[in-house]
C-alpha positions as CSV (number, residue, x, y, z in Angstrom):
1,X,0.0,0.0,0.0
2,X,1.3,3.4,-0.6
3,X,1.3,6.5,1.1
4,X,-0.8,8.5,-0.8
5,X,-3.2,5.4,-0.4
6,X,-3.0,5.2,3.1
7,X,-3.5,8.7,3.3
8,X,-7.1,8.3,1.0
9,X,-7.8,6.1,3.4
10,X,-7.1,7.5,6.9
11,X,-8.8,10.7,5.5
12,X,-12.2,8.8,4.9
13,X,-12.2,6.5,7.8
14,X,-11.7,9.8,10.4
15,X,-14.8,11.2,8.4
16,X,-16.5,8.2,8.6
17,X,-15.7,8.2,12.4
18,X,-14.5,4.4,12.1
19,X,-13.7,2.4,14.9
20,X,-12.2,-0.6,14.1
21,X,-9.4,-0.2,11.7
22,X,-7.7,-3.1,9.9
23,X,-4.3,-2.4,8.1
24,X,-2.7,-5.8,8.7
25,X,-0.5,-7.5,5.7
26,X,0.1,-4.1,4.3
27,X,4.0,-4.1,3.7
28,X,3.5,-0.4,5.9
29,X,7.3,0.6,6.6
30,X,5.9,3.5,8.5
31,X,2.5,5.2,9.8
32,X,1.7,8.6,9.1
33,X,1.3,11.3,11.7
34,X,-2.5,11.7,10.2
35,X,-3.3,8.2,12.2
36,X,-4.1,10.7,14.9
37,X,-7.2,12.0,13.5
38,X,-8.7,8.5,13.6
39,X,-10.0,9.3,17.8
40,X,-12.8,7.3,17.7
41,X,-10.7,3.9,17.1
42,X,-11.1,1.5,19.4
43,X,-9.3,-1.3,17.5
44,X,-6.3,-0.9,15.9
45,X,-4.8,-3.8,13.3
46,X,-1.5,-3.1,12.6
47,X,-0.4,-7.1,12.3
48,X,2.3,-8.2,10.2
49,X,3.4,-4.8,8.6
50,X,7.4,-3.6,8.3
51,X,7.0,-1.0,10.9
52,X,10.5,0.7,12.5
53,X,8.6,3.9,14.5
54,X,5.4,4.7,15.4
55,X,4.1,8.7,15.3
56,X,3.8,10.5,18.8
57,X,0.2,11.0,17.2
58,X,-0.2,7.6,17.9
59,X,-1.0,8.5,21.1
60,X,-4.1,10.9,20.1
61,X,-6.0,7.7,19.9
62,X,-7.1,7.6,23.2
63,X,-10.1,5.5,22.7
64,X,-8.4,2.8,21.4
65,X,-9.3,-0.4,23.4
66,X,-7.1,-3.0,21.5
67,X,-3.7,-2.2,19.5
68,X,-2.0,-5.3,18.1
69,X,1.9,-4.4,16.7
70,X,2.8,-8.1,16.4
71,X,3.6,-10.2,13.4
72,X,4.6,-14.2,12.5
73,X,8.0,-15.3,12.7
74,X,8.3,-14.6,8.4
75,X,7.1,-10.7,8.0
76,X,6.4,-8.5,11.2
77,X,7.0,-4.9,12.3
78,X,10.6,-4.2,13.4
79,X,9.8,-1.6,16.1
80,X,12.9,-0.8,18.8
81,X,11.3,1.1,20.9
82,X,7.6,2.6,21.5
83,X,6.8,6.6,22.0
84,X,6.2,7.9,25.6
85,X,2.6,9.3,23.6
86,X,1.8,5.2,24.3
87,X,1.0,6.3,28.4
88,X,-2.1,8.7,26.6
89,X,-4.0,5.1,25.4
90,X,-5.1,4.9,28.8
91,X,-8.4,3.0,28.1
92,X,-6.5,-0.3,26.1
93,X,-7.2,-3.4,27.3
94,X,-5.3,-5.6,24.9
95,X,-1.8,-4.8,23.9
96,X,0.2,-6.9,21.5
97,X,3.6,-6.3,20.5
98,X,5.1,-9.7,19.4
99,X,7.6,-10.6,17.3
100,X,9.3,-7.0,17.2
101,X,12.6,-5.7,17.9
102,X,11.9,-3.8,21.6
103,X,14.7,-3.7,23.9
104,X,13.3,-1.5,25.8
105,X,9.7,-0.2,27.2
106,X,8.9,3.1,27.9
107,X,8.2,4.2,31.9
108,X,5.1,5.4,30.5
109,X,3.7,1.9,29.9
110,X,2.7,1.9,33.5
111,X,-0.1,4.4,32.9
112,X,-2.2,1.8,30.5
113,X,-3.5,0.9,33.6
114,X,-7.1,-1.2,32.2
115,X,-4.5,-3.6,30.2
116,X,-5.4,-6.9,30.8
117,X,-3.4,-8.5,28.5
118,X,0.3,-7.5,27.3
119,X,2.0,-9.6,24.5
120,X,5.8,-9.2,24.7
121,X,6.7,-12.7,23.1
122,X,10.0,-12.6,20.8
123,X,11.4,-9.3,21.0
124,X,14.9,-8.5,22.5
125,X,14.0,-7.4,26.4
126,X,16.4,-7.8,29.0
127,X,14.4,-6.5,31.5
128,X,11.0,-4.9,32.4
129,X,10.6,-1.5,33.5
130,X,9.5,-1.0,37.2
131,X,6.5,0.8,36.2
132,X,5.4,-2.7,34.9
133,X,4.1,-3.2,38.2
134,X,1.1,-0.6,37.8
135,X,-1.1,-2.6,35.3
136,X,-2.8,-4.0,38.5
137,X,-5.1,-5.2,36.1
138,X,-3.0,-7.2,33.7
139,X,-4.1,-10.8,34.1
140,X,-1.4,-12.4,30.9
141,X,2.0,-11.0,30.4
């Protein structure tokens, strides 16, 4: 898909005030900042793309309930790291960010406090940031 498609796209869905948006097996190497528009998502599919960054507008998305990052073991996102904007998706429940490249995680992942569920399987972690310990309400890590 390219740019200028995605763009077509993004534009209509925020008029259309989608909110389940499914951009999985898109060869996407990297998200516009114009994602942010899309406020009334509350599922995000972003599954299996080529993805290095995400946009701080990512986190103007703040009813997003669900964001999946991950991929299969032949063609997933690459990400290294995720934006502090991530803290401002404080109403996701469902979090997966498999099969990346994270060797880190932001402090400001303890302030998704409704996650319930946080994918972290295959990425390069060494250790878990203290603030980990917030999501009170995260019942599989």
């Amino acid at each position: 898909m390219t740019n200028e498609e995605l763009l077509k796209i993004i534009k209509q869905a925020a008029k259309d005030g989608v909110t389940s948006f499914d951009l999985r097996n898109k060869r996407l190497t990297e998200l516009p900042p114009e994602i942010g528009q899309l406020t009334q998502l509350t599922n995000l599919n972003l599954y299996n793309n080529q993805l290095t960054v995400l946009p701080p507008e990512i986190g103007q998305l703040t009813n997003l309930k669900i964001l999946n990052l991950g991929g299969d073991w032949r063609d997933h996102n690459q990400l290294t790291e995720l934006p502090p904007e991530i803290g401002q998706l404080t109403q996701l429940t469902e979090l997966y960010l498999f099969e990346n490249q994270l060797t880190t995680l932001p402090p400001e992942i303890g302030q998704l406090t409704q996650l319930t569920l946080l994918n972290l399987v295959s990425n390069q972690l060494t250790a878990l940031p203290p603030e980990i310990g917030q999501l009170t309400q995260l019942t599989e890590l």
